[in-house]
PLY file of the C-alpha trace (Angstrom):
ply
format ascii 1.0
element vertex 241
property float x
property float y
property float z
element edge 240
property int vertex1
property int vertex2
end_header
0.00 0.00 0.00
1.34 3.42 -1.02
1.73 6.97 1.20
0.22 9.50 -0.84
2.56 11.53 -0.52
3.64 14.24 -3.43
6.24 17.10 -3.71
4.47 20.78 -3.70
4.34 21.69 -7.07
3.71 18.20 -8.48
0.43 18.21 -5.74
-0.79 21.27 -7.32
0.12 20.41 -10.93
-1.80 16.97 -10.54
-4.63 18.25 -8.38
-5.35 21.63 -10.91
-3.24 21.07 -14.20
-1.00 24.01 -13.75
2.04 24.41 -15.16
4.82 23.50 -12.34
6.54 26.94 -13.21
3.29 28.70 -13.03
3.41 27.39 -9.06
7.31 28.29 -8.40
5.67 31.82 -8.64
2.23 31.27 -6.25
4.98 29.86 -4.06
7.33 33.30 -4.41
3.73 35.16 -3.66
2.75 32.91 -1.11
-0.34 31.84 -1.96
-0.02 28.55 -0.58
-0.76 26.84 2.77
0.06 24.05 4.33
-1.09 23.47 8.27
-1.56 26.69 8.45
2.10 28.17 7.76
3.16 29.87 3.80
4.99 27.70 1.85
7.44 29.22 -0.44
9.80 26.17 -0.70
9.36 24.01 -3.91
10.77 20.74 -2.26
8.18 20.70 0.61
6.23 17.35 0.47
2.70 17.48 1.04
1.37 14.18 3.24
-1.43 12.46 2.89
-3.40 14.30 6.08
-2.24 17.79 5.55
-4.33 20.57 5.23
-3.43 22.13 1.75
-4.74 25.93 0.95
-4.75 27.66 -2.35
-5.62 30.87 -2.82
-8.12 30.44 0.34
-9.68 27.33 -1.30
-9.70 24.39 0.63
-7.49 21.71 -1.62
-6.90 19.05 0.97
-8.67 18.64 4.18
-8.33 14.61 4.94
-9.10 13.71 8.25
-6.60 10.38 9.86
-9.07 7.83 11.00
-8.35 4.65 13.40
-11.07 2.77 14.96
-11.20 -0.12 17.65
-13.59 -2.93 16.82
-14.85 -5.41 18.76
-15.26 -8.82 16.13
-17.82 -11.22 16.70
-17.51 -14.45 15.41
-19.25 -14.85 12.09
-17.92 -11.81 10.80
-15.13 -11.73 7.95
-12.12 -9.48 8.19
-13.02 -7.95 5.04
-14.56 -4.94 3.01
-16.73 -6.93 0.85
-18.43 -10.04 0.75
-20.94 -11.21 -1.14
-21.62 -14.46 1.81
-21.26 -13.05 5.21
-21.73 -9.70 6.70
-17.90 -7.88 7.17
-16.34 -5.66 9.84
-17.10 -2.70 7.80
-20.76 -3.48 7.61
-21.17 -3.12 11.32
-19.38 0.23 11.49
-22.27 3.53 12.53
-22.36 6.31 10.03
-21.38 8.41 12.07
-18.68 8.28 14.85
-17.51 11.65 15.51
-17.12 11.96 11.82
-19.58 13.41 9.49
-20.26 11.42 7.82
-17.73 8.62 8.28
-16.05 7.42 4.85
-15.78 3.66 5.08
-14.49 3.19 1.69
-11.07 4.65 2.65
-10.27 2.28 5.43
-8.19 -0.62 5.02
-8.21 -3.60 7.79
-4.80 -3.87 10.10
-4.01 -7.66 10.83
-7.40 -10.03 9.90
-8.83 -12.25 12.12
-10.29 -15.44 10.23
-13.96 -16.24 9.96
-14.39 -17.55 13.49
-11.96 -15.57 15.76
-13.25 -12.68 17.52
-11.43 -9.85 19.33
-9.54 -6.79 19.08
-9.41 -5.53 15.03
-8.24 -2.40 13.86
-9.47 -0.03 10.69
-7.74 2.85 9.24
-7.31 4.86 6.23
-3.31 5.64 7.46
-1.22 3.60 5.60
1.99 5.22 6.64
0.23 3.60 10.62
-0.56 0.49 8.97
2.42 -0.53 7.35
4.51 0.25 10.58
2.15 -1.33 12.73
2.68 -4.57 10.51
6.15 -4.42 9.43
8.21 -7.65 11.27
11.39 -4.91 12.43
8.38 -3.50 15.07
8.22 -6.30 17.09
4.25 -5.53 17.60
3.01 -8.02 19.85
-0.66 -9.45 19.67
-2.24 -11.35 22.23
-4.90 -13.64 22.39
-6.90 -16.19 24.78
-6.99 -19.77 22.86
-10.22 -22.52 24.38
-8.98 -25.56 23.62
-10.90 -29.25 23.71
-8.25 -31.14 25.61
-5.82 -30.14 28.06
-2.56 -28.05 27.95
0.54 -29.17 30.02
3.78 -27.37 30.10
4.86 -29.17 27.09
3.46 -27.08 25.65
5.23 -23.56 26.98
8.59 -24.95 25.73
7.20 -25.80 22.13
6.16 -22.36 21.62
9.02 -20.68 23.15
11.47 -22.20 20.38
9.50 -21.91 17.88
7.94 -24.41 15.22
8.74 -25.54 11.84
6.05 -25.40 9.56
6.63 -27.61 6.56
4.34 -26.11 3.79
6.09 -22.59 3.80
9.48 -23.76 4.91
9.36 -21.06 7.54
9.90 -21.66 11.61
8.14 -19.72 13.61
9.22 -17.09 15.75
9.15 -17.98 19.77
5.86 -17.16 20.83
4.59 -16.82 24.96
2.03 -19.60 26.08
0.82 -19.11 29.57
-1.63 -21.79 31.22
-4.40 -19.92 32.21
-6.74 -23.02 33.31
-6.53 -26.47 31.87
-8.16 -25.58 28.78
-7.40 -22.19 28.06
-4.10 -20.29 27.05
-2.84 -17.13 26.76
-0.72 -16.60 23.37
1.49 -13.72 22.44
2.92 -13.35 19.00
5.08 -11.10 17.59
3.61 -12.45 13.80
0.42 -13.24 12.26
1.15 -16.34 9.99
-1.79 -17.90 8.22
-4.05 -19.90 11.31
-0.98 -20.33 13.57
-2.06 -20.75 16.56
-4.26 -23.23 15.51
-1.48 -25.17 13.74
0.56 -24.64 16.35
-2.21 -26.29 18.79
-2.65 -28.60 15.73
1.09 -30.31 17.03
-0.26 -31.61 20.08
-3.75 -32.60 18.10
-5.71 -29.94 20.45
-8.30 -28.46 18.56
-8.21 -25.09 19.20
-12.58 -24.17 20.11
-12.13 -20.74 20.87
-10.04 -17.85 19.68
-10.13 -14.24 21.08
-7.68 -11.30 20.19
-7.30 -8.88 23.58
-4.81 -6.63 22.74
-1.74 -5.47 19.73
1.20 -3.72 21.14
-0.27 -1.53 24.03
-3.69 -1.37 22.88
-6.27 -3.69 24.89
-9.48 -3.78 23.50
-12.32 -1.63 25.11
-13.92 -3.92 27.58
-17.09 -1.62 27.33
-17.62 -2.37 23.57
-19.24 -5.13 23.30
-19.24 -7.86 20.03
-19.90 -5.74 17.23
-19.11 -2.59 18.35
-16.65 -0.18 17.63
-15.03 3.57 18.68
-12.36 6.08 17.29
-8.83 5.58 18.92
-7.46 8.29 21.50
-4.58 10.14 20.04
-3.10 8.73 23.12
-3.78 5.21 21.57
-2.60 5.54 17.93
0.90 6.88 19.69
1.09 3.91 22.27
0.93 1.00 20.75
4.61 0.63 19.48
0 1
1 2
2 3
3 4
4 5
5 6
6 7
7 8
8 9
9 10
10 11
11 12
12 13
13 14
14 15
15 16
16 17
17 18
18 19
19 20
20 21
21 22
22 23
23 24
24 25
25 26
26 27
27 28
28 29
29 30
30 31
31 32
32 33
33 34
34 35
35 36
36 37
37 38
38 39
39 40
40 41
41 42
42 43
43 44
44 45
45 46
46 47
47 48
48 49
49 50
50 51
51 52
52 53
53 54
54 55
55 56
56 57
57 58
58 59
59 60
60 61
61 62
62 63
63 64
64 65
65 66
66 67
67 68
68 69
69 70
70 71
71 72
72 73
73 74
74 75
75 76
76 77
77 78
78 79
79 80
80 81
81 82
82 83
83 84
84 85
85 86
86 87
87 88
88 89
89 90
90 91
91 92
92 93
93 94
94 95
95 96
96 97
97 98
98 99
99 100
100 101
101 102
102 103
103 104
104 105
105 106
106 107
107 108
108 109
109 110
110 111
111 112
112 113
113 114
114 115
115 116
116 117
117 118
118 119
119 120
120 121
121 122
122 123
123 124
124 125
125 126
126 127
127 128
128 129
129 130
130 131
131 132
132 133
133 134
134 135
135 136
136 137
137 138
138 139
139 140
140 141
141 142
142 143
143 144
144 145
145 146
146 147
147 148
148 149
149 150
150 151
151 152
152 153
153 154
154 155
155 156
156 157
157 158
158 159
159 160
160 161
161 162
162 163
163 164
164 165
165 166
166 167
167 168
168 169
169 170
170 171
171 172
172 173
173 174
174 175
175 176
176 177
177 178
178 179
179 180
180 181
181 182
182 183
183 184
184 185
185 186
186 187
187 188
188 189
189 190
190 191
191 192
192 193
193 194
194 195
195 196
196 197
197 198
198 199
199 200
200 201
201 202
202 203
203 204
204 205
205 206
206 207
207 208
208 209
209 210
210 211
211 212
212 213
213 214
214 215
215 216
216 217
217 218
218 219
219 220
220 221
221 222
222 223
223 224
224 225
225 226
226 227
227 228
228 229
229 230
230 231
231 232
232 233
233 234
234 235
235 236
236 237
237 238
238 239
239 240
């Protein structure tokens, strides 16, 4: 996913089809504002949330959105679907935002079909792709129900890490804490497709329950219940790295 992101004069030139010389001089006469302060430099990069002024017309005004969901099971991770309802379907039209523009948010780490939990939507890619990328070390945590039994067997196993055969990949150590004999507390510091229940799948424990509680510093809102969802603090979209 690419930051639209776009020097000065090729913004303007894209956005209004002027000539890019045409803007080196509404940049001399500053006519142009960005955030509030005269731009005059040609090099200045406008980002994809900045507020961009021209000649007192509004030409950017984007507003950064991130939103806390609370998935149900049942519900795909998805934008469309023409089977089951998807995350974005149970998001209100209006939640501070007026009205709020589903079709430019993109889902941050999927949960499958029948996992429930903590899922995040934004239209920030730049917050996305960091939030994602393997160097951030962005743990996820989840509660696992399980049909049989765990023993400590089954700490050690996760803490080195398995080999899974199909993608010639092992996977990175991962935290299992007993919580009661049939339910576990996983963190994971990667998302790689159904591991935890492949993972489980090594000890031939079906894995009945699966619940996302928290990525990074973020726990999910216990107040929202399945199916609901709320904007993120600013305090929140900073913490969780």
């Amino acid at each position: 996913m690419q930051t639209k992101s776009f020097r000065i004069d090729r913004y303007i030139s894209k956005h209004l089809s002027i000539n890019r010389r045409d803007i080196k001089l509404m940049l001399a006469q500053g006519r142009i504002v960005i955030n509030g302060d005269i731009i005059r430099d040609v090099t200045t990069v406008v980002e994809e949330f900045d507020h961009v002024v021209l000649d007192g017309e509004v030409l950017q005004n984007k507003q950064a959105l991130y939103i806390m969901l609370h998935k149900p099971v049942g519900v795909v991770s998805a934008t469309k679907d023409e089977i089951h309802k998807t995350v974005i379907d149970l998001l209100p039209s209006n939640m501070g935002f007026s009205p709020l523009d589903t079709s430019s948010l993109h889902i941050v780490g999927r949960l499958d079909l029948n996992t429930s939990g903590l899922l995040l939507l934004t239209n920030d890619s730049r917050w996305s792709r960091r939030l994602m990328a393997p160097e951030e070390k962005v743990s996820k945590v989840y509660q696992v129900g399980l049909e049989n039994e765990i023993t400590d067997e089954y700490i050690s196993a996760f803490s080195e890490g398995m080999y899974f055969q199909f993608e010639d990949i092992t996977t990175q150590p991962a935290q299992l804490k007993i919580l009661s004999p049939r339910v576990a507390e996983v963190i994971l510091q990667e998302g790689k497709y159904h591991q935890i229940k492949r993972m489980f799948g090594r000890f031939r424990n079906p894995v009945i329950t699966l619940h996302r509680s928290a990525i990074g510093n973020l726990i999910l809102d216990k107040t929202l219940r399945a199916g609901e969802s709320r904007a993120l603090t600013s305090e929140e979209v900073s913490s969780i790295f």
